[in-house]
C-alpha positions in Angstrom: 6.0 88.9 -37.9 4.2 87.5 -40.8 0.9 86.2 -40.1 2.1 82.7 -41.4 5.0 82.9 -38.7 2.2 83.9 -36.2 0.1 81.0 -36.9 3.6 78.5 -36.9 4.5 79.9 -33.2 1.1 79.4 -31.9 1.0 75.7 -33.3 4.3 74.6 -32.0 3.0 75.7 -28.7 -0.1 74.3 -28.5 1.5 71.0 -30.4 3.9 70.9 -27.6 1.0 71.4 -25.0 -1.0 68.2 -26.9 1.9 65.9 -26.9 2.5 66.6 -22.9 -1.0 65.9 -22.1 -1.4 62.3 -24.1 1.8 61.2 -22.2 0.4 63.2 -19.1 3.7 64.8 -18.7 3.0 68.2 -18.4 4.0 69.7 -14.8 1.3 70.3 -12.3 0.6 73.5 -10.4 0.1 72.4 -6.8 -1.8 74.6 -4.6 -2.2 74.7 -1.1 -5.7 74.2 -1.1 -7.6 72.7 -3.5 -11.5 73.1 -3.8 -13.2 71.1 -6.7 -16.3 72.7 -6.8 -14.4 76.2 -7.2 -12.6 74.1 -9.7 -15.8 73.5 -12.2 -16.7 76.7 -12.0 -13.8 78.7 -12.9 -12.6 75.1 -15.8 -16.3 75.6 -17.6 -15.6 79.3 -17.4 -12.9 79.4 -19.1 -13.1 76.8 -21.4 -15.8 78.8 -22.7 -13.5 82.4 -22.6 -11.3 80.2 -25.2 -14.6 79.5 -27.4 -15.8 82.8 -27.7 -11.9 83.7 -28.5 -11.9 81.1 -31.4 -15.2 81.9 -32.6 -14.4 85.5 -32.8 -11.3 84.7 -35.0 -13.3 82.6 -37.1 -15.5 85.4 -37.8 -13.0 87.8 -39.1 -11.3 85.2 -40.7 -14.3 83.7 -42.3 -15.0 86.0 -45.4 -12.7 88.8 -46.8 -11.6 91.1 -46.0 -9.5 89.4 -43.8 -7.8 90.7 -40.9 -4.2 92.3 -41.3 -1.4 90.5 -39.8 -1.4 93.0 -36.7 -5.2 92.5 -36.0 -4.7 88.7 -36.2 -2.0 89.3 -33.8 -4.0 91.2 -31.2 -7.0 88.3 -31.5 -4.0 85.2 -31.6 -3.1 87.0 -28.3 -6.5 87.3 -26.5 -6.7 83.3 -27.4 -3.2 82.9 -25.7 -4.3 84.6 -23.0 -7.4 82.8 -22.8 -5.7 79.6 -23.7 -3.2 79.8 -21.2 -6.0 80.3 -18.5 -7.3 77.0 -19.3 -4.4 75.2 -19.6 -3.1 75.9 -16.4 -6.9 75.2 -14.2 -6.5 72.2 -15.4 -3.0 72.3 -14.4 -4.5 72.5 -10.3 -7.0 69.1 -11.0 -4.8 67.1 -8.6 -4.8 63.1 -9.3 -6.0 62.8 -5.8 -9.6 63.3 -6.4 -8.8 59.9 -8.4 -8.0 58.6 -11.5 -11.5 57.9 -13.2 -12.4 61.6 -13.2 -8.5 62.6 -14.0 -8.5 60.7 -16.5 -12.4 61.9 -17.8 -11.2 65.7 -17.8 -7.4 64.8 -19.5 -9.5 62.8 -22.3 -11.4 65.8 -22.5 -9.3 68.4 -22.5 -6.9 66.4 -24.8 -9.8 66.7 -27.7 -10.1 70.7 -26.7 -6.6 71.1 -27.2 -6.2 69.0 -30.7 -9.5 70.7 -31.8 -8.1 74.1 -30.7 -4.4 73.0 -32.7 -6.6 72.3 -36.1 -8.2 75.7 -36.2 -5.1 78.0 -35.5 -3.2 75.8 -37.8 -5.8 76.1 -40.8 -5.1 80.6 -40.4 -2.2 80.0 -42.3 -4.8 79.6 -45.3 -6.6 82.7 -45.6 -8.5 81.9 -48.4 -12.7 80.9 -49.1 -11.6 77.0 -49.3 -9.7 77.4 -45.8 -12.7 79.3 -44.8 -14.8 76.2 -45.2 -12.6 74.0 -44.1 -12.1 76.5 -40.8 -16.2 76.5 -40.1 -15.8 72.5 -39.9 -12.8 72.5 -37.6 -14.5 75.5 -35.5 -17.5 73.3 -35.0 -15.6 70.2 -34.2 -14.1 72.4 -31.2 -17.1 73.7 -29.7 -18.2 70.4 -29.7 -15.2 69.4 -27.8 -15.5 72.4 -25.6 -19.6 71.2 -24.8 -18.6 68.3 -24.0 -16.8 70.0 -20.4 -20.7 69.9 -19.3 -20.9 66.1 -19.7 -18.2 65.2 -17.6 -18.8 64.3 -14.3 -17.9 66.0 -11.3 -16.3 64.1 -9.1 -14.4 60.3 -8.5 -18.3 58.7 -7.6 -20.1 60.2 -10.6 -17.5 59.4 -12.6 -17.0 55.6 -11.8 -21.2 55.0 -11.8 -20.5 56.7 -15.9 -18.4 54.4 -16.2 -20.1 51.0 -14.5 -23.3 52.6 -16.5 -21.4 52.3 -19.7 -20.0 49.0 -19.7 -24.0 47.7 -18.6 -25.3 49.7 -21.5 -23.1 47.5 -23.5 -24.3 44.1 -21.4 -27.7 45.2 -22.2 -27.1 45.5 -26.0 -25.2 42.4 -26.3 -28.2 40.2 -24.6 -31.0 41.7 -26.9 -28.5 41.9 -30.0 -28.0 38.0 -29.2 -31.7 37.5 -28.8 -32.8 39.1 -31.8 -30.2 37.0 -33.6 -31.4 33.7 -32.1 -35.2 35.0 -33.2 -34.5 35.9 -36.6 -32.1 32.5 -37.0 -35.0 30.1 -36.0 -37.6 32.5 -38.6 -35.2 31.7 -41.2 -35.1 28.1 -40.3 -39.1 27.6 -40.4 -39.1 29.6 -43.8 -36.6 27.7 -45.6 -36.9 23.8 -44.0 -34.4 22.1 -45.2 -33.0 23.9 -47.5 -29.4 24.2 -46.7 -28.1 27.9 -45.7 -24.7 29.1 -44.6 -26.5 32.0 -42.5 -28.0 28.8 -40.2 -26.5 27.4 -37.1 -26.9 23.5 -36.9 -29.3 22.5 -33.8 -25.8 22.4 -31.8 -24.2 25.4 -32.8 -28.1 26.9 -31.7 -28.1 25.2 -28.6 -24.9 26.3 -27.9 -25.6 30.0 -29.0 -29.2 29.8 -26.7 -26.9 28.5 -23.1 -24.6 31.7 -24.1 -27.7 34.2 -23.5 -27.3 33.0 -19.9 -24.0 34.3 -19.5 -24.6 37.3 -20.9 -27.6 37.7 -18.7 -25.4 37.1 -15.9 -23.2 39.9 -16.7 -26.0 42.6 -16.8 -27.1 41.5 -13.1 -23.3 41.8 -11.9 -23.1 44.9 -13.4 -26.4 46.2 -12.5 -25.6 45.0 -8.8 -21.9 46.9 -8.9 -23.3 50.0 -9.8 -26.3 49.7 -7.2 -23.8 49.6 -4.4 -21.7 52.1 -5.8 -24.6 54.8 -6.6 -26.5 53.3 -2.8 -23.4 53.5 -0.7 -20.2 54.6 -2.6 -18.2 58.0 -1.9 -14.7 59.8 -2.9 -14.7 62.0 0.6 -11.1 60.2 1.4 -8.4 59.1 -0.6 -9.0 55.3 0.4 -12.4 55.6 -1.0 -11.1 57.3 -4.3 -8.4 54.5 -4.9 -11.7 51.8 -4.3 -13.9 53.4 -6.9 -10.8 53.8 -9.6 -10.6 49.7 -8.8 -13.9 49.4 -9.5 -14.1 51.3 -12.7 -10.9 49.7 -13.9 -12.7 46.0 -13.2 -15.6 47.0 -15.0 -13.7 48.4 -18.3 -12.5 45.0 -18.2 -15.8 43.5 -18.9 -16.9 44.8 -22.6 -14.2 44.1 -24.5 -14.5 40.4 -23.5 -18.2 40.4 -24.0 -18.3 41.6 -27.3 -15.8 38.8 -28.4 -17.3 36.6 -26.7 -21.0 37.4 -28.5 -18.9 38.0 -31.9 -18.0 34.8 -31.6 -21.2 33.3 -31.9 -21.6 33.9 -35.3 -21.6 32.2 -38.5 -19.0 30.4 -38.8 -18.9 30.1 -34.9 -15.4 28.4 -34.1 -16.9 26.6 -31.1 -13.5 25.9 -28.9 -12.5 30.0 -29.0 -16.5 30.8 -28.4 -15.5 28.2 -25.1 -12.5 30.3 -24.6 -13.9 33.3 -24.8 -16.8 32.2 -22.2 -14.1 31.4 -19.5 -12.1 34.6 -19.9 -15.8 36.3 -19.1 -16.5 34.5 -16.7 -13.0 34.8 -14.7 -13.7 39.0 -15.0 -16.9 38.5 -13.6 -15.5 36.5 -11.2 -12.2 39.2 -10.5 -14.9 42.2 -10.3 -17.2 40.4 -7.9 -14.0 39.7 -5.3 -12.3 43.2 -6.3 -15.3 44.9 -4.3 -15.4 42.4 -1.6 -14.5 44.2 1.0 -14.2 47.7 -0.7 -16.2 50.7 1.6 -19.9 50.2 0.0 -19.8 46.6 0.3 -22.8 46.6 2.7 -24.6 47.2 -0.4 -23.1 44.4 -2.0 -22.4 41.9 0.7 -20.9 38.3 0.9 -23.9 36.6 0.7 -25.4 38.6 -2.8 -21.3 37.9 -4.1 -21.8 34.6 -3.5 -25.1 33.9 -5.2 -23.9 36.2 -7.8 -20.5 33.6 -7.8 -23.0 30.6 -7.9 -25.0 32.2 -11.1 -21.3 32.6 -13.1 -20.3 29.5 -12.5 -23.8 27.9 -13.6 -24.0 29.7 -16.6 -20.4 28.6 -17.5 -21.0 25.0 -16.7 -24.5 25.1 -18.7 -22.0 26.5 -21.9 -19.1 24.3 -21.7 -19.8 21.1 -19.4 -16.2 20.7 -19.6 -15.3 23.1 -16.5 -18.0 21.7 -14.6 -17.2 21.1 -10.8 -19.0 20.6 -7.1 -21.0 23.0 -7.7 -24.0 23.7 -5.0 -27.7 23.6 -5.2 -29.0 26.2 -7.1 -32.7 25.2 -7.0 -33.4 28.0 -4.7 -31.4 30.5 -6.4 -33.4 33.1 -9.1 -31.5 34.6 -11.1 -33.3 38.5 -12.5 -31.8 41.4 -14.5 -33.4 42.9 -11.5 -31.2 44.6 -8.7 -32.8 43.4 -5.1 
């Protein structure tokens, strides 16, 4: 078989492979038993069988003389090999020991796969520019294959990554707002009067000022999530697996609101969708807070810190957009700090 046909095989395999995984319909091997810490060792071992496999043929392959069609054979095999080893340990990783981890190691492995796909695909050009453009897809593909190390191990880790992710965000948003508001009211004093289409007006400011509030509440609902989580949360049962994947998929809600919400606030800020955008925030808030209610760490995140937490939303939304103002209770006693207590 000619080495083009060699390369062509290969592909359509691992093409095959790729298009399975993003739909997540290839079949699962179900075991008896299942043990994840056996799991992480024997994945990260051979995920890194397949790089040195890759690597080697990217050596030969890299400079001439390159390898006859039966050498490339015997390396495209030890890749199958190797390949096929990976493939099908991940093939074990049951869905049980829940989603947000599942769904960390398929996003992962999906980007080893398509990585792996680019580099047997460019061996049909032996040649010094495919060379060069081989070195680039080789590096993109130990990247992917590094990135195995990152991933957390189990359903807990892997909900805290992604709580911690979406607060990263929070955080950014509140100090990217800030900054703005800062470097807005510099530009203000410098130019006086002098009309510029960069300025807010004093209502559009005051209105862009109340929103740091609700931003600031955001951080503190996340911070609070993930402190019950990281203080009290586990994946040791099924039920407790099924609660964290809840709470990461409430979280993942958050961001994507938040930064429309701050993008919206802007020049020119279209003040009714910057409103808009403040309820829809709010409401997630509101849906994470009474997601985790009654979920097994709640004793780290009881009724009365949901509550106060419920109270803080609801002021920040009413200080916004007066419109959606109702009975709401004292809050004279209330503190609000981007410190979990």
């Amino acid at each position: 078989m000619s080495t083009n046909n060699l390369v062509d095989a290969l592909s359509e395999r691992i093409k095959f492979d790729l298009d399975k995984l993003q739909s997540n319909e290839l079949e699962k091997i179900e075991l008896d038993s299942f043990n994840l810490s056996y799991f992480w060792s024997q994945f990260g071992a051979a995920v890194q069988g397949l790089s040195n496999e890759v690597t080697k043929i990217g050596f030969a392959c890299g400079q001439q003389p390159y390898p006859a069609s039966g050498n490339l054979a015997a390396m495209l095999q030890d890749l199958v090999q190797s390949y096929t080893v990976m493939r099908d340990l991940y093939l074990v990783l049951p869905e049980e020991v829940g989603a947000t981890v599942y769904q960390a190691v398929t996003s992962v492995m999906i980007d080893i796969v398509a990585a792996l796909l680019a580099v047997v695909r460019s061996l049909s050009d032996l040649s010094e520019k495919g060379a060069k453009e081989r070195l680039t897809l080789t590096g993109t593909f130990w990247e992917a294959c590094a990135a195995v190390e990152t991933l957390p191990r189990n359903n807990l880790l892997a909900t805290l990554g992604v709580i911690d992710g979406e607060l990263g965000l929070a955080v950014d948003a509140q100090e990217e707002l800030t900054t703005t508001i800062e470097e807005n009211c510099e530009m203000m004093s410098e130019l006086g009067d002098v009309y510029n289409s960069e300025l807010w007006t004093n209502s559009e400011r005051d209105l862009v000022t109340k929103a740091v509030g609700l931003v600031k509440v955001t951080q503190v609902c996340l911070q609070r999530v993930h402190k019950a989580v990281g203080d009290c949360g586990s994946c040791s049962t099924p039920q407790n697996c099924a609660e964290l994947d809840a709470t990461a998929t409430a979280s993942r809600t958050i961001s994507p609101v938040l930064d429309d919400f701050v993008s919206e606030l802007y020049q020119p800020i279209d003040v009714p969708k910057a409103l808009e955008n403040a309820g829809k925030l709010a409401a997630l808030l509101r849906n994470m807070l009474m997601t985790v209610e009654n979920f097994h760490f709640k004793q780290a995140i009881n009724k009365d810190v949901i509550n106060k937490l419920l109270l803080f939303i609801s002021h920040n939304h009413k200080k916004l957009d007066p419109s959606v103002a109702g009975l709401l209770p004292q809050l004279s006693n209330l503190t609000l700090t981007t410190e979990p207590t």
